[in-house]
N, C-alpha and C positions, 0 to 999 in steps of 0.2 A: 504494500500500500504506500503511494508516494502521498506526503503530506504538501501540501499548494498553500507555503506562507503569502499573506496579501501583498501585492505589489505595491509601490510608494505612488504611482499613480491614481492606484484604489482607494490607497488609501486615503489619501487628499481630495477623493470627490467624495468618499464617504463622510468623512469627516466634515467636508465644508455644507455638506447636507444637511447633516448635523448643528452645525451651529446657525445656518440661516433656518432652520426651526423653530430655535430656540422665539419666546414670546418676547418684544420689547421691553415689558415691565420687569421680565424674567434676567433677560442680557442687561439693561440698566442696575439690577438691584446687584449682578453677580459682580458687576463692574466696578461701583461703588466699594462692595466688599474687599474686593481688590485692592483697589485704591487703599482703605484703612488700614489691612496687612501690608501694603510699602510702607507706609508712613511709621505703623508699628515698627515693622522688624527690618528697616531697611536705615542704617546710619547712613550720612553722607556731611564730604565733609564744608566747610566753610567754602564757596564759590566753585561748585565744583558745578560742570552741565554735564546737563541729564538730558538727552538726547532719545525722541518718543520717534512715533510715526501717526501718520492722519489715518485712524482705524477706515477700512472697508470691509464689503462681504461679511460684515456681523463680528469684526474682529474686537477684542476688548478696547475698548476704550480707553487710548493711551491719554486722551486728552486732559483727562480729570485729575491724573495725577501733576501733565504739566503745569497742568493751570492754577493747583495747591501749590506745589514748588515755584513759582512766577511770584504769588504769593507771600512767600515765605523767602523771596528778593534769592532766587537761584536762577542760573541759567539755564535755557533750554533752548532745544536746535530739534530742527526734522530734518528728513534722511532727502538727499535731491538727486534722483538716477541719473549718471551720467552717461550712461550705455550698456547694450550687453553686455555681462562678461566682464564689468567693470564691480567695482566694489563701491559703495555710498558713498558719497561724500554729502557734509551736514550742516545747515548753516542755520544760523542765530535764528529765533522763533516765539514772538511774542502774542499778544490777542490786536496789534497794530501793523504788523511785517504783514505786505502784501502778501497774497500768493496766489500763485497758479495752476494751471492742471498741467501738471508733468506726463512724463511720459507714463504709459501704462492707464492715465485717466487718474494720477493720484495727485492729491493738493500737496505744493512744495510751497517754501519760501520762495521769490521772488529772486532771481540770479542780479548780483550786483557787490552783495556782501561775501565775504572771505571766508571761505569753507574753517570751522571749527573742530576739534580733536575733544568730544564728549570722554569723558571720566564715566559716565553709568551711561549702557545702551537698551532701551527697553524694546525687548525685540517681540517680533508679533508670532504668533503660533497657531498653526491649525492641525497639529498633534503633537505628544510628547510622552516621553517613555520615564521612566523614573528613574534611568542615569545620566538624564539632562539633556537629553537629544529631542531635537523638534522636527518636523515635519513643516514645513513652507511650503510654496507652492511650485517652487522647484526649476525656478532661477538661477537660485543662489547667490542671490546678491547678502544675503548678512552673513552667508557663513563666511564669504570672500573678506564680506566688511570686519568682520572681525579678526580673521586674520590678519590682515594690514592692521589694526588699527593695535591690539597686541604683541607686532612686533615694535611698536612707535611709543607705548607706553601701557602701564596696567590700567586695564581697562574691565569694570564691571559689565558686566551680560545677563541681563534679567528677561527672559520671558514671562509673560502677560499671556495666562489662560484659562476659560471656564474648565472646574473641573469635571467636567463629562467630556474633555480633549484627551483625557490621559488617556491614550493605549498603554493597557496592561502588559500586552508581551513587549518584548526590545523591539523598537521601530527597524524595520530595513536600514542597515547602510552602507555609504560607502567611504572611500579617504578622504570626500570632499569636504561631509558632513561633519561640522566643528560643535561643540558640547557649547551648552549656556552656562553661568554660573549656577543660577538660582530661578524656577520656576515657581511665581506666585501666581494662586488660582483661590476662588474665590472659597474655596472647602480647604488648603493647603499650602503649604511651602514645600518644595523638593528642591534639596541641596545637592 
């Protein structure tokens, strides 16, 4: 009997199935919860940016934590695609910084200002295994981005996920696939 583990293309439409299911009051309130577990258990230090992305497709709402930290006088940057194949680059991002529809159809800052090097990268997930591995939609723009951006300086990696993303078995992977630090969901922390 051959066993038929799910493929990572399967698995990314299963799962995005999944979360654009999920009910609005359902996604806001898991969002929220989210948001209060960073704040909780997530130190950061004096002037440090914390680098989000513009949620789509039902993704956690990175916005809510920006805009506490904006707040709380930190910086923040979104991620601005520079092409295939290429890795992020991020620039400065307030509730005043114009912006545009980038590529892909996703809201960037406005190009003008000077790409930034984020200390904490809240990265987006539409599945994740419990040894830190996510599931995107298979790009590979953050695991590039992280790469680069951890040989330049240490650099935190927090995925943002409901937890009904968690696949239970290990996710497929391969050597391209780069581990998060810390996966917050709205039921858990996985380190």
């Amino acid at each position: 009997m051959t066993l038929h583990l799910p493929t990572k293309p399967a698995l990314r439409q299963s799962y995005l199935e999944r979360r654009l299911q999920m009910l609005p009051n359902k996604r806001i309130a898991a969002a929220e919860a989210i948001c209060d577990r960073f704040f909780k258990d997530v130190q950061l230090e004096t002037g440090a940016i914390v680098a989000g992305y513009w949620p789509v497709k039902g993704e956690v709402d990175a916005l809510l934590i920006l805009r506490a930290l904006l707040a709380k006088g930190h910086n923040c940057a979104l991620p601005h695609v520079v092409g295939d194949g290429a890795p992020l680059l991020f620039r400065h991002w307030d509730e005043d910084v114009q912006m545009i529809t980038g590529k892909y159809g996703l809201q960037e800052p406005v190009a003008g200002d000077e790409a930034v090097m984020p200390d904490v990268l809240l990265v987006p997930v539409l599945a994740f295994d419990a040894q830190g591995y996510r599931l995107g939609y298979g790009g590979g723009f953050y695991d590039r981005t992280i790469v680069r951006l951890k040989k330049q300086k240490p650099v935190r990696t927090i995925g943002l996920a409901y937890e009904m993303q968690h696949y239970k078995e290990g996710l497929p992977r391969d050597g391209n696939d780069i581990k998060v630090d810390v996966i917050i969901t709205d039921g858990n922390m996985y380190k």
